[in-house]
C-alpha positions as CSV (number, residue, x, y, z in Angstrom):
1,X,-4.5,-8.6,-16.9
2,X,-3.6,-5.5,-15.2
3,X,-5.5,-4.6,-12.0
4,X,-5.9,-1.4,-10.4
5,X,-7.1,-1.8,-6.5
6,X,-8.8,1.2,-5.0
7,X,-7.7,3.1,-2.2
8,X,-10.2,1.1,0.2
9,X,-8.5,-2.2,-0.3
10,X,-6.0,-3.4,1.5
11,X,-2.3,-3.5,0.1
12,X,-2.0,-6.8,0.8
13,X,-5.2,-8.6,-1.5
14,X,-3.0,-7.7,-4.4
15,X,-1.0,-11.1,-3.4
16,X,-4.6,-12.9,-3.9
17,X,-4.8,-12.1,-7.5
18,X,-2.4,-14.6,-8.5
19,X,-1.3,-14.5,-12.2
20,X,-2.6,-10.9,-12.8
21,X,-1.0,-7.2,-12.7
22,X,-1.8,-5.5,-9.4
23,X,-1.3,-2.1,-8.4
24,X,-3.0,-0.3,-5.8
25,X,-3.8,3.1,-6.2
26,X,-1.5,4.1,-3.3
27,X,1.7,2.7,-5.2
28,X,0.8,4.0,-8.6
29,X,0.4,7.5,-6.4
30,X,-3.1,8.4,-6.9
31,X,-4.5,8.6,-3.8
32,X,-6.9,11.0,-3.1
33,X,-8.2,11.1,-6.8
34,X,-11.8,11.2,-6.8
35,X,-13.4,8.3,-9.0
36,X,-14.0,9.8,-12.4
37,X,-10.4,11.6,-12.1
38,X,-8.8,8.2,-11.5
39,X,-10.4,5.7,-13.5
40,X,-9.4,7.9,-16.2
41,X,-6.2,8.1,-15.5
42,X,-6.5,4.1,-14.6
43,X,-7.4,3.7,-18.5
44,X,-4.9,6.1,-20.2
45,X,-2.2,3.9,-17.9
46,X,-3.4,0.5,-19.6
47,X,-5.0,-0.8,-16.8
48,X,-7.6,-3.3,-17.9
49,X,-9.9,-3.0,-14.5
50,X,-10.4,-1.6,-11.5
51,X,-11.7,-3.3,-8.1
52,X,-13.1,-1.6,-5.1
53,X,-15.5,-1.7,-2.9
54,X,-17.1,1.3,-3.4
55,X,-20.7,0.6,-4.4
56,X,-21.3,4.1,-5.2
57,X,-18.9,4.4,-8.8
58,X,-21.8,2.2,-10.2
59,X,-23.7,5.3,-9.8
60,X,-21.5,7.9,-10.2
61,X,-19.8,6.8,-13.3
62,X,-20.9,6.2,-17.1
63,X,-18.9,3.1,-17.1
64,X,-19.7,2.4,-20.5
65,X,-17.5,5.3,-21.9
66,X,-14.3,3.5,-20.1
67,X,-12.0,2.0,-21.8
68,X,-11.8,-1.1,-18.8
69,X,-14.1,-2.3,-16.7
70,X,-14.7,-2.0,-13.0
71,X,-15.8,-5.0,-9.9
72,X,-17.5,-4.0,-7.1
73,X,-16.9,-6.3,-4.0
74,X,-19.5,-7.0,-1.5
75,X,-18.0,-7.7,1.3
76,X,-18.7,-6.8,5.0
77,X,-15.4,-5.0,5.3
78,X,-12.2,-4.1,4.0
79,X,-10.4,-6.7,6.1
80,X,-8.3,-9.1,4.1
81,X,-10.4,-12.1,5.9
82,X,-13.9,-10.6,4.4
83,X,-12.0,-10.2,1.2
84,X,-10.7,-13.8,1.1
85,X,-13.7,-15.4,0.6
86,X,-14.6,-13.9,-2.5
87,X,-10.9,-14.6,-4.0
88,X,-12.3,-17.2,-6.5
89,X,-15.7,-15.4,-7.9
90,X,-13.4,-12.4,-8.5
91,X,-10.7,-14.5,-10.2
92,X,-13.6,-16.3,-12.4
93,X,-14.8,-13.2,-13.3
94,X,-11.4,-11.8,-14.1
95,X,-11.3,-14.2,-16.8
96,X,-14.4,-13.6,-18.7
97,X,-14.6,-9.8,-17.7
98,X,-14.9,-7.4,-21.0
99,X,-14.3,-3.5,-20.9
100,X,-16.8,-0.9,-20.5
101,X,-18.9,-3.0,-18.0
102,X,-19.4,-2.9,-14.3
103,X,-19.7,-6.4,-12.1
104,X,-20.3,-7.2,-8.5
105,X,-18.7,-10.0,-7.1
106,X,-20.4,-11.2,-4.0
């Protein structure tokens, strides 16, 4: 699966998401795209989903127009020992996730 992390994830959880695509958003050089802007150019580059913690794109975006899907993290912070933790509900989810919906995970 290929995984787009947001800009307010660390570089570093990519290496939790063994077996899986990851790209952050600063490497694929989309930072500073606002959230509609890059989860569409996140689906016309093939990526299958997008994780962030950004609790707001549930709002903002009409996820069931996308192409791929999009997981919401709830986690205290952005620190890779808050993200740990929720390593293996993501994962699960990862493997039973289906475009054009929206999950949180934790």
């Amino acid at each position: 699966m290929k995984i787009l992390l947001d800009e307010n994830l660390p570089h570093e959880f990519r290496h939790e998401l063994v077996g899986h695509e990851v790209v952050t958003v600063q490497y694929a050089g989309w930072r500073g795209l606002k959230n509609g802007a890059l989860l569409a150019q996140a689906a016309a580059s093939g990526f299958d989903v997008m994780v962030t913690l950004d609790n707001g794109v549930a709002y903002q975006q009409n996820v069931s127009r996308l192409p791929m899907a999009i997981v919401v993290l709830g986690a205290p912070s952005n620190d890779i020992d808050d993200l740990r933790p929720l390593v293996p509900k993501l994962l699960a989810a990862l493997s039973t996730i289906t475009p054009k919906t929206l999950i949180r995970v934790g």
